[in-house]
N, C-alpha and C positions, 0 to 999 in steps of 0.2 A: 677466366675461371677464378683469378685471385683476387679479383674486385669485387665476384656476385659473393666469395666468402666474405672479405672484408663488409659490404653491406650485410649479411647474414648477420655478423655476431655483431655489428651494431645496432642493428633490428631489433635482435636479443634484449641487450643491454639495455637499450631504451624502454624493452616493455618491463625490462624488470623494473627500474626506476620510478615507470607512472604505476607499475603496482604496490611498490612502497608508498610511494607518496599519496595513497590512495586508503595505505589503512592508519587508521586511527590511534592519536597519542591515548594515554593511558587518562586523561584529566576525560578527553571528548567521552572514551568510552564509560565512566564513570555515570558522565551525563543521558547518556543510551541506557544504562542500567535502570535509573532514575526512572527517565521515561517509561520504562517499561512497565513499573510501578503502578505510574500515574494511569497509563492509557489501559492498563488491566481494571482498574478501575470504573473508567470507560467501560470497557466494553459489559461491564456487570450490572450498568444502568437498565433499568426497566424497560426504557422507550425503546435502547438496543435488543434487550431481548426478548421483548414482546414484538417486535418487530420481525427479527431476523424469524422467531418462533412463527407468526404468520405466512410471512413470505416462502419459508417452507413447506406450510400445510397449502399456500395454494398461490401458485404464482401466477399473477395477471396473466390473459393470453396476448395482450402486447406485448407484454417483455416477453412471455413465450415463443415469441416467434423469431426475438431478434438472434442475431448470428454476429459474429467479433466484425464481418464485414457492413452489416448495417450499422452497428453500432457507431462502427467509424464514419458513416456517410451523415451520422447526424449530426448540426449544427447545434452548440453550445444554446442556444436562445431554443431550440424544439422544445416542444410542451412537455414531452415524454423526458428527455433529459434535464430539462428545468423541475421536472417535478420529485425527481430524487435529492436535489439543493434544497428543494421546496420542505419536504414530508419530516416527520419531528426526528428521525434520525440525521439528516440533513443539519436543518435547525440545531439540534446538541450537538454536532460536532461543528459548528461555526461559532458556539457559545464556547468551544473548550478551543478556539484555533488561539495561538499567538506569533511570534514573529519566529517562534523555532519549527514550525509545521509547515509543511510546504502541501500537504494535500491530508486525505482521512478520507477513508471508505470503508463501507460494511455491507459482504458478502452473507448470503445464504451456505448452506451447505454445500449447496453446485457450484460455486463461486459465482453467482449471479448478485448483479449489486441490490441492494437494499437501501441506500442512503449516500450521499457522498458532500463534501464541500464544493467541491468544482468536476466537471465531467473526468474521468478515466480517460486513461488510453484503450482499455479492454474494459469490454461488456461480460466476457465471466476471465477469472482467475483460477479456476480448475486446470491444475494439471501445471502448478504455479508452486515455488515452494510458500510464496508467500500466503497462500492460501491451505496449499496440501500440509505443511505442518503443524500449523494451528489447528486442524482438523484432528492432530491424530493429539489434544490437546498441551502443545507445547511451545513454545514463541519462539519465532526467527526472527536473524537479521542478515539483514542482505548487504552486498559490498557498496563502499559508493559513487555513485553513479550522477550523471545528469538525467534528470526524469525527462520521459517526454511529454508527460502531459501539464510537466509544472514548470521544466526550460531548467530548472535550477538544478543543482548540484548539491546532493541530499542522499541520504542513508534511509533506506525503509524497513520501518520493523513493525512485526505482527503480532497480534494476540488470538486464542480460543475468545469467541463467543459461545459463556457458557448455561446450559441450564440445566440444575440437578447435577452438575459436575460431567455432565457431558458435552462436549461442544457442535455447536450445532451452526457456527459459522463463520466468521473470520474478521478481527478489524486493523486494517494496515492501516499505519501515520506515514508518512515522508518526513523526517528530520531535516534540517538544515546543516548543511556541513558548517557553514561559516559560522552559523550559531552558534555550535559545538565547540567549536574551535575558541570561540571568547570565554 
């Protein structure tokens, strides 16, 4: 019994330490601030919101159909996943990537994607804060984390995609921790 406690409040004590070590000095968060700037920016582009505006007035019945499980069964090279890297949201967000962006995507209203640099892990983000906050038009950031779809250890923050000052759908970045940290 005095061992399983001794392990308990080691247990403890360990999570609290990787959860210090986990947020952010005052200089990285600075830099998060910045970005957030920048990538509002982003999402105010034309190609964004003419985009996102489409894809809500009528989404393909291929992506119609897909489910978070097919989405994962597809292979990075599929036509359908290649064509979101492909499509001019795609394209602007690989002209805006640099060595602090570990990923970019741009969600519709249902969190269905719209555009991306490199495939997701999930095919929608509904029901996501990443998504559900930007929607009620206001920017999140998330703790951080090792992504799974980027392998890297990164911070992801969100904007409103807006039109007319209403938002109409979402664009996460993945920041780079180590970035941050220089």
């Amino acid at each position: 019994m005095k061992i399983r406690l001794i392990f308990l409040a080691a247990l403890v004590l360990l999570s609290r330490s990787l959860a210090s070590a986990a947020s952010l000095p005052a200089s990285a968060q600075a830099k998060v601030d910045e970005q957030f700037k920048i990538i509002t920016g982003w999402a105010a582009e034309s190609v964004i919101v003419d985009a996102v505006r489409a894809h809500n007035a009528s989404v393909p019945a291929d992506q119609a159909a897909l489910t978070q499980d097919k989405w994962r069964a597809l292979i990075v090279l599929d036509p359908l996943v290649r064509s979101f890297a492909k499509n001019p949201v795609g394209q602007f967000l690989k002209t805006k990537k640099d060595d602090s962006v570990t990923e970019a995507f741009v969600s519709d209203a249902t969190g269905l994607k719209v555009g991306f640099i490199a495939k997701t892990t999930n095919w929608s983000h509904l029901g996501k804060p990443k998504h559900d906050v930007p929607m009620t038009g206001k920017n999140w950031q998330g703790p951080v984390e090792v992504d799974e779809s980027s392998g890297q250890q990164q911070l992801q923050i969100s904007v409103p995609v807006l039109d007319g000052g209403k938002p109409i759908g979402s664009l996460v970045v993945g920041l780079s921790v180590t970035k941050l940290a220089q």
